[in-house]
Structures are given as structure tokens and as C-alpha cells.
N, C-alpha and C positions, 0 to 999 in steps of 0.2 A: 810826708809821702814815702819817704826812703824807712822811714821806722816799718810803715804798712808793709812795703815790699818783702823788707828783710824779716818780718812776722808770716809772713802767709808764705813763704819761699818753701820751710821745712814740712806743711800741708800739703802744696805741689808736688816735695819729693815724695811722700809717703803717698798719694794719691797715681802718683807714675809709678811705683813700682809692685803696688798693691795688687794680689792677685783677682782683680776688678772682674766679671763675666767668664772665670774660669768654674767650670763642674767641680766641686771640690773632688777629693778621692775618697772614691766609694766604700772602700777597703774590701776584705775578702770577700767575695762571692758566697754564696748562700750553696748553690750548683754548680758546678763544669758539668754537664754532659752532652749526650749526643740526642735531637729531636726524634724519635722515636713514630711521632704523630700528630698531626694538625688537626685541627675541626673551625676553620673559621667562621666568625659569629656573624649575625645581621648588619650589629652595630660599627662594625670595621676592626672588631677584635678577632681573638683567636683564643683557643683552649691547645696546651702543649703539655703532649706526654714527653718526658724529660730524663734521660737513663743514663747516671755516671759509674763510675767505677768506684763501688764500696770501701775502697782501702787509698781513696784518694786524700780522706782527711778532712774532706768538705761538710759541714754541718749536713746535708742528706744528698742523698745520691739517684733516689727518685719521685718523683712530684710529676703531678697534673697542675698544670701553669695557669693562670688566666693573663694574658695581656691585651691593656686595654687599647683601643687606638690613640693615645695619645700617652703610650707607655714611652719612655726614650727608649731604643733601638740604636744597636753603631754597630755600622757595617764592616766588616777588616779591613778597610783604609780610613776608618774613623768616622767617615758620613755620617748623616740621622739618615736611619732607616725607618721600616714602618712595618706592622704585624704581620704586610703580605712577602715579606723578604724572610720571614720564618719558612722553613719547610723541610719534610724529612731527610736525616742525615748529617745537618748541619752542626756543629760543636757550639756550643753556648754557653757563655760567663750569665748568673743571674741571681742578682741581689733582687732577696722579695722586699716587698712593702707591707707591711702588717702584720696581722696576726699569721701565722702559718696552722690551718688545720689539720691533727695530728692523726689523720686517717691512711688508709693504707690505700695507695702512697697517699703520701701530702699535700695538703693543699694551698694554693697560693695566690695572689696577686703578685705578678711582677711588678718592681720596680725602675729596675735598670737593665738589661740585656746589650750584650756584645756577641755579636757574632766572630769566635775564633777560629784560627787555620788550626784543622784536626792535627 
């Protein structure tokens, strides 16, 4: 029995320090900009005009958004939010999900959305 203990002990530790139910990191955002424009949808989504600062470095700097309702959303004290907490003026981190269509602007599926202090 003490063989079993001291076999499955070094599992336990790996299992307790493991980043278990953590979001991993996203890495850079796709967008920083400022909500320009909402068009919320039937289905509990929203469509976002999305306007950053061209010389910020960001892979694009304007995009028409889709986020679906069950897009992850975090609010500036980290909560889950949800696509009705979108609305103009707001500054937003936004990692897309997919393809991005290279039209003028861009088009996108959200992924990930943080709502940041301007």
C-alpha cells in the first residue's frame, strides 16, 4: 500500500499545480479600438463597427465584428459579459476566430473580447 501511495503522490503534485480550468493566454489581440457602432441581432448577437489607431501595430485597425452570443466577453473587472454590454465608445481587446474577410473593412467573427479602460 505505501509503494501505491508514494507512486501516485508525484500525480497529485502535478495535478495540484496544473494550470487546470485556467483560459490559457490568448496572445495579442487581432484589434485595440474604440466601438464605433452596434447593430444588435435577433439571435442575441451583435454586429461591431471597430475603429483603432493605425500606427498602433495591431494586425488591422478597422473591422465590422460579428459577435455571437455565446462569444466570451470580460468585462474590466474580468467578469463574463455578454454582447449586450458592447456599446458605442467602449475600447476593446479582440482576438478573431477564423478566417478574417479581406474586405474593406474587414470582416470577422469574434473570438475573445475584453472590454478595456480607454
Amino acid at each position: 500500500m505505501r509503494l501505491f501511495s508514494m507512486a501516485l503522490m508525484p500525480l497529485l503534485v502535478v495535478f495540484l499545480i496544473s494550470p487546470t480550468g485556467c483560459s490559457p493566454d490568448p496572445g495579442p489581440p487581432d484589434l485595440v479600438g474604440i466601438v464605433e457602432s452596434v447593430s444588435f441581432l435577433d439571435d442575441g448577437g451583435a454586429t461591431l463597427l471597430v475603429e483603432g489607431d493605425p500606427d498602433a501595430g495591431y494586425q488591422y485597425y478597422l473591422a465590422s465584428v460579428r459577435v455571437g452570443r455565446d462569444t466570451p466577453v470580460y468585462l474590466t473587472d474580468g467578469s463574463r459579459g455578454t454582447p449586450e454590454d458592447l456599446t458605442t465608445g467602449l475600447t476593446l481587446k479582440i482576438w478573431f476566430d477564423g478566417p478574417v474577410a479581406e474586405s474593406w473593412p474587414v470582416q470577422a467573427q469574434a473570438g475573445r473580447i475584453e472590454i478595456s479602460e480607454p
